[in-house]
N, C-alpha and C positions, 0 to 999 in steps of 0.2 A: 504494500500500500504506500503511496504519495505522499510524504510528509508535508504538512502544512505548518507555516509558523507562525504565532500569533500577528506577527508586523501585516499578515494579507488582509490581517480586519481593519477597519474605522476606529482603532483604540486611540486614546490622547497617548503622547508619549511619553509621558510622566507614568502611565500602566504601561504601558510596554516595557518600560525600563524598568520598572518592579519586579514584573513577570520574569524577564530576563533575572534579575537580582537572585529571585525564589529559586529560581533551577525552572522554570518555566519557557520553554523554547521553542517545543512543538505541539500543535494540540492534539490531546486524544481524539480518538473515534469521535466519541460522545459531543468534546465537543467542536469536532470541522463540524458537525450534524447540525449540532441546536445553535452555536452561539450568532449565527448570518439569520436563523429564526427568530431568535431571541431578539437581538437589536434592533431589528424590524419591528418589534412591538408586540409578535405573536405569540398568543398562549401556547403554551407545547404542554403535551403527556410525552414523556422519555421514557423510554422502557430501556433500561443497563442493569448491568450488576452492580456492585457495593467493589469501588477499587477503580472505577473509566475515568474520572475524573468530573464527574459531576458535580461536584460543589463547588470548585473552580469553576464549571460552567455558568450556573445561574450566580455564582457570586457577581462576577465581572458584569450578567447583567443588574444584579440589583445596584452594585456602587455605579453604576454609569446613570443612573435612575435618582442618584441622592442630591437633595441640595444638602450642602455641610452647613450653611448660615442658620439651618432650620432646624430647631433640635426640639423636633418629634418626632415619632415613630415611623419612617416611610416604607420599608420593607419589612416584613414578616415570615417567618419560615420556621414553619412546623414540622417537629420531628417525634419521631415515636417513644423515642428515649433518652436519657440524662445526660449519655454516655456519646449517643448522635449530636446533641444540640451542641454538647461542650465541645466537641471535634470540630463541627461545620462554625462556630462563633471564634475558634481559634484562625480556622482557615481563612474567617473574612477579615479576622483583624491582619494576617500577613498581607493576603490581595490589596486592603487600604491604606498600605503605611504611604504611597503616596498621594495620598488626602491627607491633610493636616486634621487633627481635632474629630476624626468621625468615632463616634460614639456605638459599640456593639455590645448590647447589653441580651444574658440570659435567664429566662426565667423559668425555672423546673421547679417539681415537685422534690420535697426533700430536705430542702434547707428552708427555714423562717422567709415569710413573706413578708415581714417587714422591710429586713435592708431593700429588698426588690422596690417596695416602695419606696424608697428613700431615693435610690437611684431613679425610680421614673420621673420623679418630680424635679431632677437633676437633668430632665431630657436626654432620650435616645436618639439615634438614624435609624437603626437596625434592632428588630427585635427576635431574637431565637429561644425556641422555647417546645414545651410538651402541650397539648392539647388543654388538659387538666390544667397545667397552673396559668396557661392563658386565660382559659375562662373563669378560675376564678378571681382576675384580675381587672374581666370584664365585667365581673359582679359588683365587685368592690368600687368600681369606677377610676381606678387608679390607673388604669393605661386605656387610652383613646385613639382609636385605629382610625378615623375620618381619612386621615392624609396619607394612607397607603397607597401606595404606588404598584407594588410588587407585593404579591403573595405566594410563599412556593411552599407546596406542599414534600417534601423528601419521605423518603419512602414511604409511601402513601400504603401502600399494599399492607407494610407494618401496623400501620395506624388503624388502620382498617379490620387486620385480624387481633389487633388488643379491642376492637368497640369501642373506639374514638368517631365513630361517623357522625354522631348527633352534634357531639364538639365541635367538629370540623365545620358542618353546617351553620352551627349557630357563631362561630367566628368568623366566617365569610361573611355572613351578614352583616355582619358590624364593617365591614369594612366598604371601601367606594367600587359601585358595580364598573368604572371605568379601568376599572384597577388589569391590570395584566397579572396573569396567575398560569404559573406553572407546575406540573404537577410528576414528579420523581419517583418511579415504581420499581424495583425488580422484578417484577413479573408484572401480568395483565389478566386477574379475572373483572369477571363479569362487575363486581361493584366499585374498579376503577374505573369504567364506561359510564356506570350512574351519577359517581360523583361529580366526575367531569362535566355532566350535562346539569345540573345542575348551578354549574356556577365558573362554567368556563367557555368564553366567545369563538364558536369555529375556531377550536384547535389544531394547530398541526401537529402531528404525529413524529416520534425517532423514535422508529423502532431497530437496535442492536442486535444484530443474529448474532448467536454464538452457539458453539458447540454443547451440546446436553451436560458433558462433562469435561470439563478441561483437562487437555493430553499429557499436561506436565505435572497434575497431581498422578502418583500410585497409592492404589488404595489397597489394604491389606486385611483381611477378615483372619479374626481367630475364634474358634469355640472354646466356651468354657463354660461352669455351670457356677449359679446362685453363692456356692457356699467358696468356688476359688475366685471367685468375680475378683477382688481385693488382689488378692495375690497375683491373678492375671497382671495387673495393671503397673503391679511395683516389677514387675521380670521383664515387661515391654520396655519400662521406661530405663531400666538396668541393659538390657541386649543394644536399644537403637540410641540414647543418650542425648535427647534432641537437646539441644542448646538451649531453646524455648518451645514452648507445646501449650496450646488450649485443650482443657479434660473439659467434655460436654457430658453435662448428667441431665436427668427430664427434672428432676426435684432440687426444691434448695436442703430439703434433708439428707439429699442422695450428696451435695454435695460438701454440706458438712462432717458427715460421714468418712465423704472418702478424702478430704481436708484431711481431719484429725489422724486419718489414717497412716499420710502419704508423712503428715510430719512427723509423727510419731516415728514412722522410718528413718527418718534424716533428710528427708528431701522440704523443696522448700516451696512450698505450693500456698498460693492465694485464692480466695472464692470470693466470687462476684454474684449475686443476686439479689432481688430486688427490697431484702431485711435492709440492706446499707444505708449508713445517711449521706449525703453528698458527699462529705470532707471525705469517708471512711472508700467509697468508690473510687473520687478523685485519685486517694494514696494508691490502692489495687490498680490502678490501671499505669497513672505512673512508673510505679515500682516493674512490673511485668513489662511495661514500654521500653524501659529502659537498662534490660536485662538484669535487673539486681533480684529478681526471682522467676525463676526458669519457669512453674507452672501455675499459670492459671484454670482454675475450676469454675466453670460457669455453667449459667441455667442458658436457654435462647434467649433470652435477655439480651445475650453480648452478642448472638449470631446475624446482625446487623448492628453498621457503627461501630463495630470494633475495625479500628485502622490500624493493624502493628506492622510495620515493613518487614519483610522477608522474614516473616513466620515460617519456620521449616517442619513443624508438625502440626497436626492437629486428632485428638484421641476419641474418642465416644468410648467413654465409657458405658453409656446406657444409649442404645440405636436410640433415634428419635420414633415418633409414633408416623410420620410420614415423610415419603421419599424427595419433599419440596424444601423442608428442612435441613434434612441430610443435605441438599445439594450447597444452601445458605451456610451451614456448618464449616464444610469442606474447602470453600472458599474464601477461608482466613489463611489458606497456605497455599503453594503454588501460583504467588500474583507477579503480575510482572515480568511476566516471560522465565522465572525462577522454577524449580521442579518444590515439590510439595509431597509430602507426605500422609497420608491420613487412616489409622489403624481404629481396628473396629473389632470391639468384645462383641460376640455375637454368643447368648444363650439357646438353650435348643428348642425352648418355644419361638424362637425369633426367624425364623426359614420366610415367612411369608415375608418378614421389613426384608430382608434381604432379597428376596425375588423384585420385590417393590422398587429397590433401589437399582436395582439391574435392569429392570426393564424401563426405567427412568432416565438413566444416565448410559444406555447401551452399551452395558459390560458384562462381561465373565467374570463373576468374581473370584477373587484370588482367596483362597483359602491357604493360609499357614500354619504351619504345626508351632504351639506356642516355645519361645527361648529357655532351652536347660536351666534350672534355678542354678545360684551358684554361691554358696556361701561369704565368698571372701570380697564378691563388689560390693561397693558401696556408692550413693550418689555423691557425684561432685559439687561445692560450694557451685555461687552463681559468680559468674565472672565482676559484678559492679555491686556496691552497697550505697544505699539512697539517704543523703543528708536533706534534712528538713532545715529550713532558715525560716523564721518567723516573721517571714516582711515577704512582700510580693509588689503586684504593677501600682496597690492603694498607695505603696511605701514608695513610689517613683523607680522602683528594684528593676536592672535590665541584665540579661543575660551576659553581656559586656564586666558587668559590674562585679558579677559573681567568679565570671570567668579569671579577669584582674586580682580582684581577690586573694585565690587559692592558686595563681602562678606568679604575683609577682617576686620580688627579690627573695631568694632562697625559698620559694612554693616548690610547687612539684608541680609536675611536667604536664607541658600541656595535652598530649595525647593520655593523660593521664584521667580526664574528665569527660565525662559523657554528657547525656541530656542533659538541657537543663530548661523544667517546665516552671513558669510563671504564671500563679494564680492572684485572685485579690491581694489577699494575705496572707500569702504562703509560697516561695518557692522550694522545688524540689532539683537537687543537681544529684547525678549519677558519679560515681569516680572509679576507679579502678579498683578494687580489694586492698590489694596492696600497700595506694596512699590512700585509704581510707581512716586510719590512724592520724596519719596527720596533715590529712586533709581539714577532719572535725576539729583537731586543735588550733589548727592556723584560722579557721573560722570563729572560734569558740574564742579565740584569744586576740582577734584581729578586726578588724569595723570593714564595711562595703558603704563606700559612698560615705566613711568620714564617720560611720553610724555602727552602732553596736545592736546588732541580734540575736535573739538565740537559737542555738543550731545543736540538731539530736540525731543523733541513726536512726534511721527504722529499721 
């Protein structure tokens, strides 16, 4: 295929040269597809996967859509989860650094709706959010949609199979019928056709063919039963050794369970579902982002929205209950032209999810005989440990800042540090095991920005 590079759009050059800045150079599929739709003014349904580069797509069109003078809410974009909304509001604050002052504000379930209030009355541009704490913000009368511009629904299909439709509806409404609305699906049944018609002007259509199953996941079936389930899963993860790996269970019990389980082992696995409060997600997805704990155990919760670049496993520990899942699941490893892994406990009432999955994703499945137990391995630490600093973007805190920090005069080296995510009040930097010792003291004993914080391991 033809590469295309942003510079063949109508962009100002101030985003171009952003784009370019981000690692931004050619466009995906998704968006050569929509974004000559999109600046046109047309409503689109997009049907991609989760990884095309869709958020990028209608970011570029919502900030081209912004006045920055006007600081109320002109864009909107609804996502199914805490974990979507915080990813896609990080990725618009990158797209707009070259706008001065724009304002992306998130409002989910989970953390106090007050600050949220505090911050609208401070004025937004951009507002991202879950269904549920939209509307009940639209209760409360604290956030006023009149001046939307732009409304994008992101994985709509999501939101749809949590029973957000009625939400959905009833925030359209609030909003101006001139409004241009885009609507972001991984698949296309029958009630992304309803919605649409509902509250969207002769849409034009991208629709992405891809393959049932992508060539560069292998996927691996093993039998085992109810009572060595546990045991299965500690001998996979000892045989293959994946650097990082998502554990899907169907329950948040199943994956407390097998949590307690894995650590009790020595291994060093996080669980994500929907018991968490914001802060306690935030840390889990961080920490697993940025390799300082190799496994994450999650419900489908994570199986859309979760963004970790070159993911090289992904496990089921319990199949899902349908083959549309499994494929959502599957698709956290093998992106990017990268090959992917993806191992499957399969018990012996499970034949049918397995034919399901086969004639879904047209394969043969590979059936393996599970790995020799072996007394004397054991798992390895995670390569990075995750310093917490008690100051974030509220504190004026910049990645720069952190980084200066912990390598200036006699620090430690700079290939030495990894991520480093910036929340309100809180940043999180990654570092190497090694100077993670004194990395924390040089922090602990040292100021950022002339300022003293305080700074923990997790």
């Amino acid at each position: 295929m033809t590469s295309t590079p942003f510079s063949d759009l109508p962009l100002p050059a101030a985003m171009l040269d952003n784009l370019h800045d981000i690692g931004y150079r050619q466009m995906t599929e998704v968006q050569r597809q929509s974004l000559p739709l999109l600046l046109a003014g047309r409503d689109l349904i997009v049907r991609a996967k989760t990884g095309s580069g869709k958020t990028a797509a209608f970011g570029i069109g919502v900030l081209l859509q912004l006045e920055p003078a006007r600081y109320s809410p002109q864009s909107l974009v609804l996502c199914p989860t805490r974990e979507l909304a915080t990813q896609v509001a990080q990725e618009l604050r990158r797209l707009a650094r070259y706008l001065p002052n724009i304002k992306v504000l998130t409002l989910c379930g989970g953390t106090p709706i007050g600050p949220q209030i505090g911050s609208l009355e401070h004025g937004a541009h951009v507002v991202v959010g879950t269904p549920g704490r939209i509307r009940d913000h639209l209760r409360k009368g604290t956030l006023n949609l009149e001046r939307i511009r732009t409304l994008v629904l992101d994985e709509a299909d999501r939101m749809l199979d949590m029973g957000f439709r009625d939400e959905i509806r009833q925030i359209a409404a609030e909003t101006p019928k001139e409004r241009q609305t885009l609507l972001f699906s991984a698949t296309y049944p029958e009630e992304i056709g309803r919605l649409s018609q509902d509250f969207q002007r002769d849409p034009a259509e991208v629709i992405l063919q891809e393959a049932p199953a992508p060539l560069q996941i292998r996927q691996c079936f093993f039998e085992t039963d109810r009572e060595s389930h546990a045991g299965a899963l500690h001998r996979l993860l000892l045989h293959y050794r994946p650097e990082a790996a998502v554990i899907f269970c169907n329950t948040r019990q199943s994956c407390n369970d097998i949590g307690a389980y894995l650590n009790d082992q020595g291994f060093s696995a996080l669980i994500l579902h929907g018991d968490l409060d914001q802060r306690e997600r935030d840390q889990v997805l961080v920490r697993f982002a940025n390799r300082s704990c190799p496994l994450l155990i999650a419900t489908d919760v994570a199986a859309r929205g979760l963004d970790i670049d070159d993911l090289p496993c992904v496990i089921n520990f319990e199949l899902t209950r349908d083959a549309a899942t499994h494929t959502h699941r599957i698709g956290r490893t093998g992106r990017a032209g990268r090959e992917g892994l993806a191992l499957n406990l399969v018990l012996p009432s499970e034949a049918h999810k397995v034919n399901a999955i086969a004639d879904r994703l047209q394969l043969e499945p590979e059936f393996l005989a599970l790995p020799a137990e072996s007394a004397g391995e054991h798992p390895e630490p995670a390569a990075m440990v995750t310093l917490a600093i008690n100051g974030g973007r509220k504190n004026k805190v910049r990645p720069g800042d952190v980084l200066g920090a912990l390598t200036g005069e006699r620090g430690i080296a700079g290939d030495q540090v990894g991520k480093i995510d910036i929340f309100d009040f809180v940043t999180y930097v990654a570092v190497r095991r090694g100077a993670a010792k004194q990395a924390l003291a040089r922090l602990q004993n040292g100021t950022i920005k002339g300022r003293k914080f305080r700074v923990r391991k997790l």
